[in-house]
C-alpha positions as CSV (number, residue, x, y, z in Angstrom):
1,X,0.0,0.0,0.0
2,X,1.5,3.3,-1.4
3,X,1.0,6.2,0.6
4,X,-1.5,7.8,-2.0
5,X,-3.7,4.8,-0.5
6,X,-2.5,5.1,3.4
7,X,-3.7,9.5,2.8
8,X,-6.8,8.3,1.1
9,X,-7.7,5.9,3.9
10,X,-7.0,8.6,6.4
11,X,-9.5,11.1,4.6
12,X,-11.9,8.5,4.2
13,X,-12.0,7.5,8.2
14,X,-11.4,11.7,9.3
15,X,-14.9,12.0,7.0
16,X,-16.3,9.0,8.7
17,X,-15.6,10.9,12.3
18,X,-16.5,14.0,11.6
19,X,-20.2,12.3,10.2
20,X,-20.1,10.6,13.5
21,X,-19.5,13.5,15.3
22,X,-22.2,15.3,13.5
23,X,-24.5,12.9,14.2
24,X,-23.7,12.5,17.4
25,X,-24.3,15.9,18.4
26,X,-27.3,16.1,16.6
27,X,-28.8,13.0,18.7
28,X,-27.7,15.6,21.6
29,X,-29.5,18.6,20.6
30,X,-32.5,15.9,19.9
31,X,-32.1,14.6,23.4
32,X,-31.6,18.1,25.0
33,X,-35.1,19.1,22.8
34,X,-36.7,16.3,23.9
35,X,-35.9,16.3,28.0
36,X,-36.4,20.4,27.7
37,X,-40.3,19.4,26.1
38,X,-40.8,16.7,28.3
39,X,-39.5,18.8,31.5
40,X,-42.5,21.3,30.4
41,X,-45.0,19.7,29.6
42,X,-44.6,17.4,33.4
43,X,-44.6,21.5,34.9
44,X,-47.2,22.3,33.2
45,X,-49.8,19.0,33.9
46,X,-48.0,19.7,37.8
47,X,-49.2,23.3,37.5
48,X,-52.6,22.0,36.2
49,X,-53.4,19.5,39.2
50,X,-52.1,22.2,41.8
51,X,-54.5,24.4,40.7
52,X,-57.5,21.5,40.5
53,X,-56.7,20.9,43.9
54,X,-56.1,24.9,45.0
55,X,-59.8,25.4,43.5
56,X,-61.2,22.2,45.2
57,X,-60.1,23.2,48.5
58,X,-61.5,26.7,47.7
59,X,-64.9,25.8,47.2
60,X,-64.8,23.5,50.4
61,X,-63.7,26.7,52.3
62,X,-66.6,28.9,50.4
63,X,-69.0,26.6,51.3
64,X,-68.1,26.5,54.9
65,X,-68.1,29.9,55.1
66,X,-71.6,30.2,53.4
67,X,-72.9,27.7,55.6
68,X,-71.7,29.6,58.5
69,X,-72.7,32.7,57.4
70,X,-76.1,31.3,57.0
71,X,-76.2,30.4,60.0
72,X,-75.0,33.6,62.3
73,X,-77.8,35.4,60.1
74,X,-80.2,32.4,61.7
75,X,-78.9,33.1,65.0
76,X,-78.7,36.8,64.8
77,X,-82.6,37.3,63.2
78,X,-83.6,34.9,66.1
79,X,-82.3,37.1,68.7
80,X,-82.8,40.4,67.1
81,X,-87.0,38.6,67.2
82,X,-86.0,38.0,70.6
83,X,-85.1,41.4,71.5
84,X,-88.0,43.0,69.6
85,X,-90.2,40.6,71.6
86,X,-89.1,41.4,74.6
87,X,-89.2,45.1,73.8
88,X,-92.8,45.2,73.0
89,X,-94.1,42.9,76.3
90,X,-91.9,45.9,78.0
91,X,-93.7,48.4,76.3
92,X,-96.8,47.2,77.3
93,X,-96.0,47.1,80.9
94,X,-94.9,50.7,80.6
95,X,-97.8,52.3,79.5
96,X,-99.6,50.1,82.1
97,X,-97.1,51.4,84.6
98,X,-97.8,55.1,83.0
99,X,-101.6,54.6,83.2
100,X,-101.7,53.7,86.3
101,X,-99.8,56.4,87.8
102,X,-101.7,58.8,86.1
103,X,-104.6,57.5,87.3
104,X,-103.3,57.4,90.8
105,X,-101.9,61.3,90.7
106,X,-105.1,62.0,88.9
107,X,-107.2,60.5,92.5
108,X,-104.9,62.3,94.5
């Protein structure tokens, strides 16, 4: 083998290693696209469940609160009936009381 050959065969295995090396980074930048698209869309079904759950837990609180908003209004009317009860069965005994001591500095 002459060295015309041996120079030839070198050139033919420096192209084969740069084709390899080509295609090896390509596989890279493929790999590194892939894991970067993967790595999104796993934050973006995360972000998506966290805010399932952020909302469920919401509308548990809301309802509690509704429920015990509904019922401080329930307690609240039945006292404020209460004290409105109790006013007028007062009222009554104070015009009684009145009358009656009109009536009595009116004998006097």
């Amino acid at each position: 083998m002459g060295k015309a050959e041996i120079l030839r065969e070198i050139k033919v295995a420096e192209e084969k290693v740069r084709s390899m090396i080509a295609e090896a980074e390509e596989g890279r930048k493929q790999l590194q696209a892939d894991g970067k698209r993967i790595a999104l869309q796993r934050t973006e079904a995360a972000g998506k469940e966290l805010r399932q759950q952020t909302d469920s837990k919401l509308a548990v609180a809301q309802t509690r609160i509704d429920e015990q908003k509904k019922r401080l209004l329930q307690e609240g009317q039945t006292r404020a009936d209460a004290v409105v009860s109790a006013a007028r069965k007062k009222m009554g005994d104070a015009e009684g009381f009145v009358l009656s001591e009109f009536e009595r500095a009116a004998d006097a």
